[in-house]
C-alpha positions as a Markdown table, in Angstrom:
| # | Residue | x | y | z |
|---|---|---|---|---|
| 1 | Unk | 45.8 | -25.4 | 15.4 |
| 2 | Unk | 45.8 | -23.6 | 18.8 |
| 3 | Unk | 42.6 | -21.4 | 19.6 |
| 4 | Unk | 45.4 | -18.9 | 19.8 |
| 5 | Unk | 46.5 | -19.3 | 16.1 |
| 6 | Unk | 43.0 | -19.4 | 15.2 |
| 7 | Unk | 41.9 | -16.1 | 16.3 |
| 8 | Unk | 45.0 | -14.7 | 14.4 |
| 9 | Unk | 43.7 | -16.2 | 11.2 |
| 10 | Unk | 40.2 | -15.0 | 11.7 |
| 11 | Unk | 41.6 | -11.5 | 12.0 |
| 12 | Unk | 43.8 | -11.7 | 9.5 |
| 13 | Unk | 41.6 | -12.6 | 7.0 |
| 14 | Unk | 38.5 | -10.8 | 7.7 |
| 15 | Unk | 40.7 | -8.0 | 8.1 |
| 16 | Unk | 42.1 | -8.2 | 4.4 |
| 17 | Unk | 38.6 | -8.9 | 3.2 |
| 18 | Unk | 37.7 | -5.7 | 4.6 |
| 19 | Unk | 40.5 | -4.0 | 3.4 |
| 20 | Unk | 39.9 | -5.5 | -0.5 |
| 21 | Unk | 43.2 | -6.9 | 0.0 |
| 22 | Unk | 41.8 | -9.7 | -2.5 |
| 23 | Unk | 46.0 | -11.0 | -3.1 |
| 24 | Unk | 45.9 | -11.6 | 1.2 |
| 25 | Unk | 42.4 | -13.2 | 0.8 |
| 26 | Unk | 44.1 | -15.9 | -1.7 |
| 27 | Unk | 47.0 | -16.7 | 0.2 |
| 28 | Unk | 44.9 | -17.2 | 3.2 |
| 29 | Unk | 42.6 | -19.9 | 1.5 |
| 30 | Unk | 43.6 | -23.2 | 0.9 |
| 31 | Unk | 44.1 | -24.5 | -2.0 |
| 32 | Unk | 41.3 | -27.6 | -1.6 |
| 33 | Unk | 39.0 | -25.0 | 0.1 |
| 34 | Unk | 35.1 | -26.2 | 0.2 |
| 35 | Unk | 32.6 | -22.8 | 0.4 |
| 36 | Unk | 29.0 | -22.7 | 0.5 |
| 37 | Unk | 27.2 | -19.4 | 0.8 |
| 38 | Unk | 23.3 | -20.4 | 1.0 |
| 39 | Unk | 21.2 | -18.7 | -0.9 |
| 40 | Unk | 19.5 | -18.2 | -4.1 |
| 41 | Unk | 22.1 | -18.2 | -6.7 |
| 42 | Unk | 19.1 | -17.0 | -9.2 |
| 43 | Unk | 19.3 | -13.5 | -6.9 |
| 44 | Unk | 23.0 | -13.9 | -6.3 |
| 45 | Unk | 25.1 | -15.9 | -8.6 |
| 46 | Unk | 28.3 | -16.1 | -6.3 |
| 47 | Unk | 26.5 | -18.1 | -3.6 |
| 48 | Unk | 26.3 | -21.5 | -3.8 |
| 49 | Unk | 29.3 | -24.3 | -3.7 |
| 50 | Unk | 32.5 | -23.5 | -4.7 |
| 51 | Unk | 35.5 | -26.0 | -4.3 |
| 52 | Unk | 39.4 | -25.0 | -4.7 |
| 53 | Unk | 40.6 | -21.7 | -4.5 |
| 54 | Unk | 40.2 | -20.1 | -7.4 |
| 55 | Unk | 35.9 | -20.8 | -7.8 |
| 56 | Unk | 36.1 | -19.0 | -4.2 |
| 57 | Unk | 37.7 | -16.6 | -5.9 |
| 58 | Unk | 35.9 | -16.1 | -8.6 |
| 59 | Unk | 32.8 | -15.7 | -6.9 |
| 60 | Unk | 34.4 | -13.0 | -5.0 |
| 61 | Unk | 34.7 | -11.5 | -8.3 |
| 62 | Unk | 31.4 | -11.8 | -8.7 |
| 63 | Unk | 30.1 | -10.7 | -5.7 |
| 64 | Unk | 32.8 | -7.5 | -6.2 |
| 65 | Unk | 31.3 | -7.0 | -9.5 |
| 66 | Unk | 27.3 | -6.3 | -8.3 |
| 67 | Unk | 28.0 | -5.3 | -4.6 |
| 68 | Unk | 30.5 | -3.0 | -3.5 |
| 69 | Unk | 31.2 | -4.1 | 0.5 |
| 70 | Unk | 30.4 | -0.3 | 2.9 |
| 71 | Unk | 30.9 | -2.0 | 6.4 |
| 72 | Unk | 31.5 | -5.1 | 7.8 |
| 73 | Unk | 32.3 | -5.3 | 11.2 |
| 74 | Unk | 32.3 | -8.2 | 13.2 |
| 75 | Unk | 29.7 | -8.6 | 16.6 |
| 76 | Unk | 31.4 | -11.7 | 17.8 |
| 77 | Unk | 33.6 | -14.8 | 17.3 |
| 78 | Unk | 34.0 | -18.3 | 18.9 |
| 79 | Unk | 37.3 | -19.9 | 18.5 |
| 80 | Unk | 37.4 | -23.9 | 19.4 |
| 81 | Unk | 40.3 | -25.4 | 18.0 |
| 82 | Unk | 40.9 | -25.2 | 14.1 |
| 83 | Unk | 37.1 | -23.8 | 13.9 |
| 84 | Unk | 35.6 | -20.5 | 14.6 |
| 85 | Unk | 32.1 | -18.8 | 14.3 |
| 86 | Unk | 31.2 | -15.3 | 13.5 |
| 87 | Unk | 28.6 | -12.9 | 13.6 |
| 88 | Unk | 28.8 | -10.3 | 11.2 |
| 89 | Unk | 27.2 | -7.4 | 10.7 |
| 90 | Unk | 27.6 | -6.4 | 6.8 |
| 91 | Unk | 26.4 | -3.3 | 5.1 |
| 92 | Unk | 26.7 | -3.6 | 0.5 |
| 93 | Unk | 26.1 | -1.5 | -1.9 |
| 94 | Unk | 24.1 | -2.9 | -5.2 |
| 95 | Unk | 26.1 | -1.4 | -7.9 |
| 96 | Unk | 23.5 | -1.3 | -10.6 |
| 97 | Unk | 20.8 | 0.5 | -8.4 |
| 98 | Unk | 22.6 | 2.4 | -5.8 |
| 99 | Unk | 20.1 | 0.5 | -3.3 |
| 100 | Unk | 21.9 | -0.2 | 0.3 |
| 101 | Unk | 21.5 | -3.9 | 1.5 |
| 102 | Unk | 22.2 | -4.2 | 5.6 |
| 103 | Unk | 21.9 | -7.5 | 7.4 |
| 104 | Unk | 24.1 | -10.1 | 9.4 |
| 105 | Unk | 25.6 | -13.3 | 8.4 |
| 106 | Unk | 26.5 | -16.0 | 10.4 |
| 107 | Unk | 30.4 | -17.7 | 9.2 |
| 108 | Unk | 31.5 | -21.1 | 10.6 |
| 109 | Unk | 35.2 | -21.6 | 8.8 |
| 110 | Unk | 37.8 | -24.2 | 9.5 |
| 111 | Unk | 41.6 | -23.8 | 9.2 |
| 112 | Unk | 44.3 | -26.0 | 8.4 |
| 113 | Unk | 47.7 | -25.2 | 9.3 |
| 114 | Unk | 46.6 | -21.3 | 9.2 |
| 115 | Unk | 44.4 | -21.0 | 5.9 |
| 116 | Unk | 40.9 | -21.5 | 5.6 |
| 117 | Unk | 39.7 | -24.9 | 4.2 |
| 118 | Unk | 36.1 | -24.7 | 5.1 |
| 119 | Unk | 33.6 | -22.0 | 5.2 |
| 120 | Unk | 29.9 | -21.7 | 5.5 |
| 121 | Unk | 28.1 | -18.4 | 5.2 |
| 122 | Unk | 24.2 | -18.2 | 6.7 |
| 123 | Unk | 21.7 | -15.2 | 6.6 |
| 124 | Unk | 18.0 | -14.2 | 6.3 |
| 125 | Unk | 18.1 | -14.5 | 2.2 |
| 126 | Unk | 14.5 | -13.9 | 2.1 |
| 127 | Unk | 15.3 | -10.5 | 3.8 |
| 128 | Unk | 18.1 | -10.1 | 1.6 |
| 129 | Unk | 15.7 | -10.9 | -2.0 |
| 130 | Unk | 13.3 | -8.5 | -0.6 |
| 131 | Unk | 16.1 | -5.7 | -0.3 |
| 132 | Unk | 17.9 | -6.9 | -3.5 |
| 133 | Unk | 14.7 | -6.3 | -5.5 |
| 134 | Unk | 13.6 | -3.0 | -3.3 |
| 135 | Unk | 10.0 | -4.7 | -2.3 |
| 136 | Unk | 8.4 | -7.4 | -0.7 |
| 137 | Unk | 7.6 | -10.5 | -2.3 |
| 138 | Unk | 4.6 | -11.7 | -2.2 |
| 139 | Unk | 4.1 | -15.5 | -1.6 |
């Protein structure tokens, strides 16, 4: 895949992520697609590994069902080849609390023939407990 062709899947499919165009999302993801979001799956039970599409789309279910996305808009991307990186900054709203969760993620994906077949999703979790629960934890 072209860097070209890569930037064009990038946009499309943050852009129908953003959108909630969850149908777009699916068509966009391969069907033998491997997903890791790190973090503590006790505080957020749609990270972790998901293979195939539809465990990546049930954690977006998930993830739809105790955060409501408010902003995400993206501070940069690097394209090389098939891969890309990018910097997010992501604003969610915890459904059960009305508490506001802002912080940035860090995406590598990898495409094959236009859909995504790898992604990895990176960010400050401690940060993100802390604001999950609304206080510091003490270690």
């Amino acid at each position: 895949m072209s860097d070209m062709g890569t930037r064009a899947a990038v946009k499309d499919i943050y852009g129908a992520y953003t959108r909630r165009d969850i149908e777009r999302v699916a068509l966009l993801l391969h069907e033998d697609i491997d997903w890791i979001i790190y973090g503590p799956v006790t505080v957020f039970p749609f990270a972790g590994v998901r293979r195939g599409r539809a465990a990546v789309l049930e954690a977006m279910a998930s993830l739809a069902e105790i955060y409501q996305l408010e902003s995400h808009r993206i501070e940069q991307t690097i394209i090389d080849g098939d891969r890309a990186a990018v910097l997010a900054d992501v604003g969610f709203m915890q459904r059960a609390t009305g508490r506001s969760l802002r912080f940035r993620v860090a995406n590598f994906l990898r495409f094959d023939d236009g859909r995504l077949i790898e992604f990895r999703e990176f960010a400050d979790s401690f940060d993100l407990v802390e604001q999950a629960l609304g206080h510091t934890v003490e270690i």
